[in-house]
Every structure is written in structure tokens, then in C-alpha cells.
N, C-alpha and C positions, 0 to 999 in steps of 0.2 A: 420646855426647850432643851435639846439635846446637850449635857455638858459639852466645853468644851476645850479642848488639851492644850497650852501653853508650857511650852517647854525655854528654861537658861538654861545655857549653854556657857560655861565663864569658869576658868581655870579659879577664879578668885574667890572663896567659899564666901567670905565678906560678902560681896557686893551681892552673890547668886539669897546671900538669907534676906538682904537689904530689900534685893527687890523681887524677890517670891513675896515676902510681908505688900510691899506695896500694892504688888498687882492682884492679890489678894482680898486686900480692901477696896480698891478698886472695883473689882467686879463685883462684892458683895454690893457696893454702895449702887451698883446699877440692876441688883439684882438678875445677874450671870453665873450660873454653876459652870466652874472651871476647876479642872484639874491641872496640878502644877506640878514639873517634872524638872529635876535638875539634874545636868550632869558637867562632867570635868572637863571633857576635850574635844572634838572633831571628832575625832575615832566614835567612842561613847556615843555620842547625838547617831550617829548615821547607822549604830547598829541597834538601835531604836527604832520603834514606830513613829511614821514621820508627826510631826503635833503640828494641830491649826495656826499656832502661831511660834517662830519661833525668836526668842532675843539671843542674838548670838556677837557672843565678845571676839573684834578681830586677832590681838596678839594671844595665843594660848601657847603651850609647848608643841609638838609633833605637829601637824595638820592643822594649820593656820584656819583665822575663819573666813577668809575670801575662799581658799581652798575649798573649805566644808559647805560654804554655801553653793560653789560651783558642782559641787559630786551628788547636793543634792538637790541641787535645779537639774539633773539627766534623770533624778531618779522621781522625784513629786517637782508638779510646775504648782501648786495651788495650795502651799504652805505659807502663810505670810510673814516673809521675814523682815525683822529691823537688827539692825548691827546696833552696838551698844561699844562704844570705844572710844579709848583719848587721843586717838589718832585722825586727822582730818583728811591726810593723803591719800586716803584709799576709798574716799568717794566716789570720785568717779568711776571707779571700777564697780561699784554697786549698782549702778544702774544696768550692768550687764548681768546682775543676776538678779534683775526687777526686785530691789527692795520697796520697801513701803517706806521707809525712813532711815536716819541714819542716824542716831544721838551719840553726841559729843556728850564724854563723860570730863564732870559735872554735868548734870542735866538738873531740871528745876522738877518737883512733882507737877507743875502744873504743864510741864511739858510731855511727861511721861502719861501723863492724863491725855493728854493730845491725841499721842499718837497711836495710844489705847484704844482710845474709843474710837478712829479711824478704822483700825484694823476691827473692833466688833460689828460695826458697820457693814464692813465688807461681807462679814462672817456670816450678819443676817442674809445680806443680799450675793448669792453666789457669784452672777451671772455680774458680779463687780469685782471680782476677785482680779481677773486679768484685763482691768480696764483699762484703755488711752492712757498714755502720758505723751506730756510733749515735754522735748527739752529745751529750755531755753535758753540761747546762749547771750551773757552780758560780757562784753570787755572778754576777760579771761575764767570768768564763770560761767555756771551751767547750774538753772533750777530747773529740777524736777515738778511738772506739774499736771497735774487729774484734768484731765479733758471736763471731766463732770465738776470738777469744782472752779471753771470759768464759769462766769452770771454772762459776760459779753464783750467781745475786745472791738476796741475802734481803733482808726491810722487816723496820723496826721504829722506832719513833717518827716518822710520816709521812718516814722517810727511805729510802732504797733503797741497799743496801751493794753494789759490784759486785765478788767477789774474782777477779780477772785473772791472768794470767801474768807483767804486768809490775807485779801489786799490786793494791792496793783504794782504790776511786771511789768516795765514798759522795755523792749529793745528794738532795735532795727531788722526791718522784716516789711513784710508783704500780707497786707488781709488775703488777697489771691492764693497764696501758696497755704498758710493757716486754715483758711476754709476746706481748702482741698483732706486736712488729715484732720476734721474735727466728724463727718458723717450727718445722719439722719437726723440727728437730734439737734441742729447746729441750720441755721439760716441767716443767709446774707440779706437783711432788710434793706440795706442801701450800700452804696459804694464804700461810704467810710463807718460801716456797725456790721461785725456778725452775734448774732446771741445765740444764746442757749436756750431752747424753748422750755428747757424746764423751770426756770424761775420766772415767765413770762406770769404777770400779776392783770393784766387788764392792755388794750390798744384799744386803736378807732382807725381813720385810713394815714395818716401823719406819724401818730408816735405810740413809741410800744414801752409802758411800764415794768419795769423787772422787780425782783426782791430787793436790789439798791442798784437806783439809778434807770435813766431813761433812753432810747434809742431813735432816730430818726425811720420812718418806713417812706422809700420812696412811690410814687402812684403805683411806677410800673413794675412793684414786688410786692402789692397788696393782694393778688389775687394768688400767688404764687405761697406768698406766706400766711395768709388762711387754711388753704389746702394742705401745705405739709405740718401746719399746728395740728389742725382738724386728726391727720391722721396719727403726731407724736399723741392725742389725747386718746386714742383708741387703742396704742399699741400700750398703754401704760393700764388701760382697763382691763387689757386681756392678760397681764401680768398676775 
């Protein structure tokens, strides 16, 4: 398997030896050849070759790294970044330069492990690199979430439940409007279930079993959601 480059980016020599060591054993422990590249600032990273992944700290001197992630989302779309910083304010601006994650320093290794092996994931599977997110807004929050890692969301009192892989999102929303930005891979079994045909485990004409958890199929979307399984199982063989 082709190495693969992971570049820090962190004014902070500390933190960039901290976590070069980490991702390091990390990847050996998954058996990943990775090259690991560190440098000091904004500037430095962008007059670089762009790297498959990059962790990049937002406060630095000269060229901030909201800055540097935005110079270099015109320049590569298909680098995977995670910001690594003690600042939490400048989230929501990360979703406009499609990060993968956002770690709040302190971080745990078992988080850093997380979001790792996310990003290698991707790395295997290209055609995942610029997948669906939906944002979800709670209250005065906003999670970011992978299309592909909803199992299946149902409604029920004008609320919309989302159960995930890393859990369940529930806010005020509409399966009608949700269905409409989730695509092919995604079927409305009944009024109140869409799933994800990719964790579909077993059905019969009533209900359809997932990797966790089960959904209603109503009569008159049985013959509907045969055919667009049938064809999610073919498009997945010719992958």
C-alpha cells in the first residue's frame, strides 16, 4: 500500500514531537507506512507539497490556520484536514473549509485514535474523501455529520431522531426535507423511517433489520425498496 504523508503544522515544537510520536505508533499499530512532515507556520505548510492528511494548529504567528486552511482548499480540495486547537470559537468556520474534525486541545489518545482512523478510512476509499455531510442544527449548535455514518433516522413529534454510529441526534426537522439531501443510497421505507441501505442486515414485507436497530416497511414501499436495494447491491459489486 502506497505510503502515505501526514503533515503538523503547529508553531509549538512540543505538541508537533507529542504528536508526530503518536500518529506514528498509531499507524504502525494498523500497519500504515506514513511519512510524517512537520513544519512551523502557514507560510511553511503551503510552500510544501500538499500531504494526505493534514493536522493543522489554528493560533500560529503570521497566517493564522483558518487562513491557511482556506489558501489551501483553492489550491487541493482532497487533503484531509483536522484543526488541532484550544480554541472552540472557530468551529464553525471549519465547516467551510470541509474539515474532517476539529480537536479541542487537551484531546484524549483515544480521541486522536478516532479521528485517525476516520481520516485512513477515507484514504482507503477515495470516492469518500468528499462525502455528504449534513449539519445539524440543535438550539444554538451545529453537528457535523457523514451521511454515511447515519444506520437510519425516523420523526415523531415534529422531531427527526438520527441513530448514528457514533449515536443518536435528534432536532426539529422534517424526514421530507432530510430524504431529499441524503441520495441513492438512502430509502424512505415508510412515513416515519429513512435508512441507509448500507447497514440493511435482513427484511421480509413489514420490517427491515439494520446493524443496530429495526425499521417499519410500509406495503406500499415494498416493491420500491427491493428494487433500489437490489440495485444499491450491484452498484457496490461493481466497485
Amino acid at each position: 500500500m502506497k505510503p502515505i504523508t501526514i503533515m503538523i503544522c503547529d508553531d509549538d515544537k512540543t505538541l508537533q514531537k507529542l504528536l508526530r510520536q503518536k500518529i506514528e505508533k498509531l499507524c504502525a499499530d494498523r500497519n500504515r507506512a506514513c511519512r510524517i512532515v512537520c513544519c512551523n507556520s502557514g507560510e511553511e505548510m503551503l510552500a510544501l507539497p500538499a500531504p494526505d492528511v493534514l493536522f493543522l494548529d489554528i493560533q500560529m504567528s503570521g497566517k493564522n490556520g483558518m487562513e491557511t486552511a482556506r489558501e489551501l482548499r483553492r489550491r487541493h480540495e482532497d487533503t484531509i484536514l483536522i484543526f488541532v486547537t484550544a480554541m472552540s470559537e472557530y468551529v464553525f468556520e471549519a465547516f467551510d473549509v470541509d474539515a474532517l474534525h476539529y480537536l479541542i486541545k487537551p484531546f484524549s489518545d483515544e480521541k486522536l485514535q478516532e479521528v485517525l482512523d476516520k481520516a485512513l478510512r477515507q484514504l482507503q476509499s477515495p470516492t469518500e474523501i468528499k462525502e455528504k455531510i449534513l449539519l445539524v442544527k440543535q438550539g444554538g449548535l451545529s453537528t457535523k455529520v457523514f451521511l454515511s455514518d447515519i444506520i437510519y433516522a425516523e420523526v415523531f413529534n415534529r422531531k427527526v431522531m438520527l441513530h448514528t454510529l457514533d449515536g443518536d441526534i435528534e432536532y426539529y426537522g422534517k424526514l421530507t426535507d432530510l430524504s431529499e439531501q441524503t441520495g441513492a443510497d438512502f430509502f424512505r421505507t415508510h412515513r416515519a423511517y429513512l435508512i441507509n441501505l448500507k447497514y440493511v442486515e435482513k427484511y421480509n414485507a413489514t420490517t427491515i433489520w439494520l446493524e443496530q436497530g429495526t425499521a417499519l416497511l410500509s406495503k406500499r414501499q415494498f416493491a420500491g425498496f427491493v428494487q433500489q436495494y437490489m440495485q444499491y447491491i450491484n452498484r457496490q459489486r461493481k466497485k
